[in-house]
N, C-alpha and C positions, 0 to 999 in steps of 0.2 A: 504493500500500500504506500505509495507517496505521502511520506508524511507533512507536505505542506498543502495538504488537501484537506475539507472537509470531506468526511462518512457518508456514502449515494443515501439520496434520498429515498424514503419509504415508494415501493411501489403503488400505482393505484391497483384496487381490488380486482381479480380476473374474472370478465363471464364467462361464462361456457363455449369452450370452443374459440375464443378468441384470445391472442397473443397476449400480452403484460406489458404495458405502457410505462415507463417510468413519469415519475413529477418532478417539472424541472422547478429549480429554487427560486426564487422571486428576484434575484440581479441578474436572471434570463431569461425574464418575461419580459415580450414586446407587444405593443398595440397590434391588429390589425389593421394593415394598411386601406384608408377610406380617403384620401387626400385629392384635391386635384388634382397635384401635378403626380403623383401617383398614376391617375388612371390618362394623363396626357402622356408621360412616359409609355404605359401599356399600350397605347394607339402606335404611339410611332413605330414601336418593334414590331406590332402585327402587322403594319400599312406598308414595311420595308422587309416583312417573314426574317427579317431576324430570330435566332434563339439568344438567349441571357441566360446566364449560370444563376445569377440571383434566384430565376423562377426554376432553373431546372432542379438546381443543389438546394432548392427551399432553403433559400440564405432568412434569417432572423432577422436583416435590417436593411430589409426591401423597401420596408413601407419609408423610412428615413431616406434613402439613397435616393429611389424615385420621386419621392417629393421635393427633390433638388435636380430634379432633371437627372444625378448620375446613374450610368447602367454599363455592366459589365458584358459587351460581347461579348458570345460562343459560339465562334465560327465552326464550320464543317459540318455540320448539323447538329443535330441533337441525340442521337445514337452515339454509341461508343461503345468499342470492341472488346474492352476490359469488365471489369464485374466487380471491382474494388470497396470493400466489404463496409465500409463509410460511406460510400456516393450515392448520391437519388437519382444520379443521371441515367437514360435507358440504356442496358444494355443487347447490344444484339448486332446483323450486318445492316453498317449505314446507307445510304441511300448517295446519288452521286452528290459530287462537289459542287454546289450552286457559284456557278461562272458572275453571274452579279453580288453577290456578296462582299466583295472589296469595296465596290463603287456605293453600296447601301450602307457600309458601315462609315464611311465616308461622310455619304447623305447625312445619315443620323446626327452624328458628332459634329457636324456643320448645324443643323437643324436646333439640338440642345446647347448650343452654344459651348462645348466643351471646351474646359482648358487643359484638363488630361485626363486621358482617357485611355480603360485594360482591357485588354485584348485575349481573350481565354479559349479551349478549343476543346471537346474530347480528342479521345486518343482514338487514332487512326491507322491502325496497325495493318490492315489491308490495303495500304496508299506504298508506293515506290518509296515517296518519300516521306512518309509519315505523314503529311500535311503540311510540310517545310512551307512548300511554295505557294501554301495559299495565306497563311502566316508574311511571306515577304510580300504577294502582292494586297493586300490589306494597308500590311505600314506602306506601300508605295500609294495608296491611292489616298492614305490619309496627309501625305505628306505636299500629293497635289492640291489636293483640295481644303485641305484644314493645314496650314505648315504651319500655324500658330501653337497650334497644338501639340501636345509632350506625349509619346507613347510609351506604354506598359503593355508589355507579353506577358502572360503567365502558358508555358506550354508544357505539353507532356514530357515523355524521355527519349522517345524516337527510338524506341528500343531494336537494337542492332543496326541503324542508321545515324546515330547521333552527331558523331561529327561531321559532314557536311549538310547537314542541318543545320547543327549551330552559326556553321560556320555561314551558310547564306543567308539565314536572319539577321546575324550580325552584318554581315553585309549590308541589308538593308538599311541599318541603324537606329532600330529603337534606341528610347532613352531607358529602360529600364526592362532588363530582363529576369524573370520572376519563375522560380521553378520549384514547386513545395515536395519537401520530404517525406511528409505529412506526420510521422510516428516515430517511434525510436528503433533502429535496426531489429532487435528482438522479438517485433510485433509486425513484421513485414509479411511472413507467410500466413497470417491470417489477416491481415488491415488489407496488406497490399500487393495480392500476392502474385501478380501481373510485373511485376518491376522488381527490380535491385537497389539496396540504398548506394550501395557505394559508385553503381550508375548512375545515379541521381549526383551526387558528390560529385562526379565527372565530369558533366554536364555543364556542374555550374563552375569549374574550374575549367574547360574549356572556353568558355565564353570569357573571361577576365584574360586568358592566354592569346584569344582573338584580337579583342577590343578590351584594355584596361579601363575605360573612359567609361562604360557601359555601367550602370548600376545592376549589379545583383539581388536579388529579393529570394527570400527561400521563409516556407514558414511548417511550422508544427502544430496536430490538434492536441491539446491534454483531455486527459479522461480517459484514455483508452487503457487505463491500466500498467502506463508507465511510471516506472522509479525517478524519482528526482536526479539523481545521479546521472540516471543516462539520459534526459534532459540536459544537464550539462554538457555531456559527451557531445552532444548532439550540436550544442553551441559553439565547443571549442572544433567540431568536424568544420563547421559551416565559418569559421574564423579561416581555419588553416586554409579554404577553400576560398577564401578573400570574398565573404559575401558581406556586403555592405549594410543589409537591411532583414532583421527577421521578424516575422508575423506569431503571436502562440494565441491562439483561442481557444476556448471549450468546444470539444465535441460535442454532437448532440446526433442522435437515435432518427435518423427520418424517418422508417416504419421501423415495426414491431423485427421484420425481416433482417433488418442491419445488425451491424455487431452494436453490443451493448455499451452501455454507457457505465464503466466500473468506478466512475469517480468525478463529483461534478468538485470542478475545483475551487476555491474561493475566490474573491479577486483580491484578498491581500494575500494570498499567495500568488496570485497572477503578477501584482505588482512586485515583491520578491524575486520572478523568475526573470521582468524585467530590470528590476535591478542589477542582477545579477549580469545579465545579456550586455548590459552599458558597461559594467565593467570590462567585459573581456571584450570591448571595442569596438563593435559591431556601432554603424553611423546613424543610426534609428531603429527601434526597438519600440513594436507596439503589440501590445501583451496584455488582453484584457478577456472576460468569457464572451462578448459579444465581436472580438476582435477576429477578420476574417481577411484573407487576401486582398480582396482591392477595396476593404470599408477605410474610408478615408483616404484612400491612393491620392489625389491631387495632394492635399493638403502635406500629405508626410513626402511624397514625394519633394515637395518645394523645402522642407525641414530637411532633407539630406542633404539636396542641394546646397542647402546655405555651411550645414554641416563640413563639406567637404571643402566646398571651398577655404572653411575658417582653419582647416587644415592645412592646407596646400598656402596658407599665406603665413601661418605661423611657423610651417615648415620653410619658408622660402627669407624669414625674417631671422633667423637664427646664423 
């Protein structure tokens, strides 16, 4: 049991024949979303067949994000070839590549007036290249038509293709490329058992050997049953690995179906784990139970920003 965690919560009562719901704690209850710009966000992804991870991964702070216009693309469809024991996304065989989809995700982020804007994708393990190139031509059309705008990838592992992947995303030039570990190596054959951690670790240490200029992002879910300790580990891997930026939220159970929630964790231990994460260097660290890959992206991302520069000047004053 990690013991910078509270004790899971009491389960609700089972009826008959139907699975065991747990109760989440009251610092991870959110509204349901009923907001304007809520449902003006919802229009423009249907009116442009966009999908959004927010609705597919039943993200918790939808109703917040769209009432501010932000939305997290998810390119290549909505299928994915994996089955990753966390994810609400569908799995099964995707449907082709929609050839307009660079030019719509474009539209949109012209549309919401985006200042930065994440770019997310299932996995596409039946693609030559993963999905590499629909990943580069995306940042190309966002760069025609929105170059105001700061991009965020968050992409899969490309598994057994990764390095020329990487390597022509980067090409493209996001500003920030994001690729989550999700759990601690220990809990891989059952969280996530379609991938390797120490693939993932490569990934994102290819991409800073491409492009050092490039922000890294990498983030973890707590509650699955992880030890504090490798938590750590987990920090100091993603250090040696020169990622710049880590994410730690609460897991949370989408159905009864998913793997369990063995430990809902406090946020003054959340805040401890980010404590900890600033020590050993990392250039922003956002670690709270509502804390999700791209909740808050614009905002932290202009926070590294400023970060690293205050770096590269006190290193250049010395």
């Amino acid at each position: 049991m990690n013991d910078l965690s509270s004790a899971p919560q009491p389960e609700t009562p089972r009826e008959e024949g139907r699975p065991t719901r747990q109760r989440k704690p009251d610092w991870i209850r959110v509204k349901a979303p009923v907001s304007k710009g809520y449902h003006e966000t919802r229009k423009l992804m249907r009116d442009l067949k966009l999908n959004t991870v927010c609705e597919e991964a039943a993200c918790p702070n939808i109703g917040e994000c769209w009432d501010k216009k932000h939305a997290t693309v998810m390119i290549l469809g909505d299928v994915c070839t994996r089955a990753c024991a966390f994810c609400n996304v569908k799995t099964g065989m995707p449907r082709l590549v929609d050839p307009m989809e660079p030019e719509n995700v474009a539209i949109a982020a012209g549309q919401m007036g985006l200042n930065h804007i994440v770019i997310t994708s299932v996995d596409r393990d039946d693609l030559p290249d993963g999905g590499a190139g629909q990943f580069v031509k995306v940042i190309n059309a966002l760069r025609r038509e929105t170059p105001d705008t700061t991009i965020e990838i968050l992409t899969p592992d490309f598994r057994n293709k990764m390095r020329p992947a990487v390597e022509a995303i980067c090409e493209a030039g996001p500003d920030v490329y994001n690729h989550n570990l999700e759990t601690v190596p220990r809990l891989y054959p059952t969280i996530r058992p379609g991938a390797r951690y120490y693939a993932s670790l490569r990934l994102l240490e290819e991409v800073k050997a491409h492009d050092p200029m490039i922000f890294t992002k990498s983030g973890i879910m707590l509650g699955l049953g992880e030890q504090r300790l490798e938590v750590h580990q987990v920090m100091d891997d993603m250090r040696s690995a020169d990622v710049d930026f880590i994410t730690m939220g609460q897991y949370l159970q989408p159905t009864p179906k998913h793997a369990k929630v063995e430990d809902f964790v406090t946020p003054r231990a959340f805040a401890a784990y980010g404590s900890i994460a600033r020590a050993k260097g990392f250039l922003q660290v956002a670690a709270s139970p509502l804390t999700r890959s791209s909740y808050h992206a614009g905002d932290d991302f202009a926070q590294m920003r400023a970060a690293r520069e205050a770096k590269l000047a006190k290193k250049a004053a010395r």
